[in-house]
N, C-alpha and C positions, 0 to 999 in steps of 0.2 A: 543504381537504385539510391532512394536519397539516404545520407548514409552520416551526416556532422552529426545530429543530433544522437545518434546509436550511439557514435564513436563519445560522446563527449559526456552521455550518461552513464556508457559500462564504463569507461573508464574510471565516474567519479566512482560509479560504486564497488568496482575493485578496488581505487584506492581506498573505502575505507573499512574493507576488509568484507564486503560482503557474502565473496565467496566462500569463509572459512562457514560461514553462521551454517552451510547445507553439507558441512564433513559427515556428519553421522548419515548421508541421506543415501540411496543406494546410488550408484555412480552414474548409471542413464539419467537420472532425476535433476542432477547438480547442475545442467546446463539448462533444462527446464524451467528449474525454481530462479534460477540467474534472468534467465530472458523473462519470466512471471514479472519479477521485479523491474527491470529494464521497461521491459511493456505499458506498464503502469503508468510511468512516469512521462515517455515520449508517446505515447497513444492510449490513454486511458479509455479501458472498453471490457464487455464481457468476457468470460475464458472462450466463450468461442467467435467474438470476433479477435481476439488474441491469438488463438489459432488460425485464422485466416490470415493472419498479417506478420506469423510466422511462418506459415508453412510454406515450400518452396514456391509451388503451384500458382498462388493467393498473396503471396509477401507484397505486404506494403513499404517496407524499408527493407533495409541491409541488417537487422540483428539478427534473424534465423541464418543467416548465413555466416555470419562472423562467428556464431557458437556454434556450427554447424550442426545444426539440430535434424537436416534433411528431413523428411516425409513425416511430422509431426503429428500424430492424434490427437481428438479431443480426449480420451481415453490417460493419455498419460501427462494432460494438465489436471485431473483432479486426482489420477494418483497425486504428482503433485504436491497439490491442497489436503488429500488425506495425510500423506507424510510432514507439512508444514504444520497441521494442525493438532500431531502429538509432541512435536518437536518445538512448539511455541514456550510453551515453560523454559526449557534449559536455552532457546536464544534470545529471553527476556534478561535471565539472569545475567547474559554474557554480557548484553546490553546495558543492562543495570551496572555489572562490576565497573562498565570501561565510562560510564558516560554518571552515576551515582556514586557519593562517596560519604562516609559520616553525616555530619551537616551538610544537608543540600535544600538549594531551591528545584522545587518541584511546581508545574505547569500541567494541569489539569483543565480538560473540558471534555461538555455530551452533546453530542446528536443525536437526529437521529434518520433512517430511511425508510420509507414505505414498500411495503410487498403487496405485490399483485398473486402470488402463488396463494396456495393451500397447505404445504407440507411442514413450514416451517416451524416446530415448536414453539420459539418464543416471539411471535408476531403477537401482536394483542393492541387493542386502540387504546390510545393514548393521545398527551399533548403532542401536539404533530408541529416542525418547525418545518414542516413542505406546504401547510396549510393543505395537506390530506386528510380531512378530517374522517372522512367516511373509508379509508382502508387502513388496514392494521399496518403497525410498524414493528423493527427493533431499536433499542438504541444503545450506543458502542461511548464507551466514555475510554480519553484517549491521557496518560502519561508523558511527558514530556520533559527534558531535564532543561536546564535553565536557558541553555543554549537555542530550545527549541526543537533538538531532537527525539523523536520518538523511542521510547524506550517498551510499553507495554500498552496492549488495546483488550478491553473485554466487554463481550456483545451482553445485552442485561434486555432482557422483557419489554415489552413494548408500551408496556402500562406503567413499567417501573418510573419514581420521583426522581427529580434530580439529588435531592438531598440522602436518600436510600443508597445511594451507591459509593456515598463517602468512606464509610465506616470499611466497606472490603475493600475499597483502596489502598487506605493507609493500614488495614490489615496485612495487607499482598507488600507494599514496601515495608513493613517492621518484619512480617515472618519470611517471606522468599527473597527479600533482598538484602536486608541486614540493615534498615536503614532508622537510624536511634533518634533523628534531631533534623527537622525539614521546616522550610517556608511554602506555606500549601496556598497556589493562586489559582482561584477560578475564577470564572465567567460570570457568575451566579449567586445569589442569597442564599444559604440553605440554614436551618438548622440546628443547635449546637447535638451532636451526633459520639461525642467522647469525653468524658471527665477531663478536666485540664486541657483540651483541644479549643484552640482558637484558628478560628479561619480566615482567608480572605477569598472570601468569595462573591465579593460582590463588583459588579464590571464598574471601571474604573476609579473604584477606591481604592485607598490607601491600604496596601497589603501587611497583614499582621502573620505574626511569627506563631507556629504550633511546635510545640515539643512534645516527642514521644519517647519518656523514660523505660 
């Protein structure tokens, strides 16, 4: 089965420790949330064509077999997602410790995606960057440390502004992560949103320095 590209994504992301972020998860789950991740990145697709292409039956590659996941449910990928999704606080933090430190440059931007369902809470019409204009969206504004890697993602209303989502950002970096002193880059214009907060968020200008005493 074709099998480089498995081998050469679980690899990177054991090496860089992605196994440890699912210790608290119950133990059937750890190899789950491993290939969840894996999945993503070598066949980006829904959790259940994710299970087709895990499952022994259906495998489109070799990762359900290298973690040996055998006879795989859709049932125990959104357990899963239910356990990823209380568990997302405390692997931002860990995130944040290894990849944010004091003074840091901080890398910031939103999308956002359209839904076709009904159930979704915070779907709501909005500026749509799918030019979806007639179906509701969410949008997820995304953290990143200077490097480029992701440290924190939070889903916000579909109607919400871009400049609206500043303020809990850098709330979410001063109080959950401890961070005092940052260069804040966006994509985008927004706002001024903080006493003594200066931005740079405008797509490619010259990025300015915000302090947060």
């Amino acid at each position: 089965m074709p099998h480089g590209h498995v081998a050469a994504t679980l690899g990177s992301a054991r090496a860089c420790g992605a196994e440890d972020w699912f210790d608290g998860a119950p133990s059937p789950l750890r190899k789950t949330l491993l290939a969840m991740v894996v999945a993503r990145i070598v066949s980006p697709g829904s959790k259940l064509a994710s299970h087709r292409m895990l499952s022994d039956e259906t495998a489109a590659h070799s990762l359900g077999r290298v973690l040996g996941l055998g006879s795989i449910e859709p049932e125990d990928m959104y357990r899963a997602l239910d356990w990823l999704h209380d568990a997302q606080p405390a692997i931002e933090r860990r995130l944040a410790r290894k990849h944010l430190a004091g003074g840091t440059l901080v890398l910031y931007d939103l999308t956002s995606t359209w839904l076709t369902g009904r159930c979704c809470s915070l779907a709501a019409r909005g500026h749509s960057r799918d030019g979806k204009r007639d179906d509701p969206q969410i949008v997820f504004g995304l953290i990143c440390a200077a490097s480029g890697c992701p440290v924190a993602v939070e889903v916000f209303s579909g109607n919400t502004a871009d400049p609206s989502t500043v303020a809990v950002q850098v709330a979410k970096l001063k109080e959950r992560f401890g961070i005092g002193y940052i260069a804040w880059v966006g994509a985008r214009p927004c706002l001024p949103v903080h006493a003594g907060l200066l931005r740079g968020m405008a797509h490619a200008q010259p990025v300015e320095t915000l302090a947060l005493r």
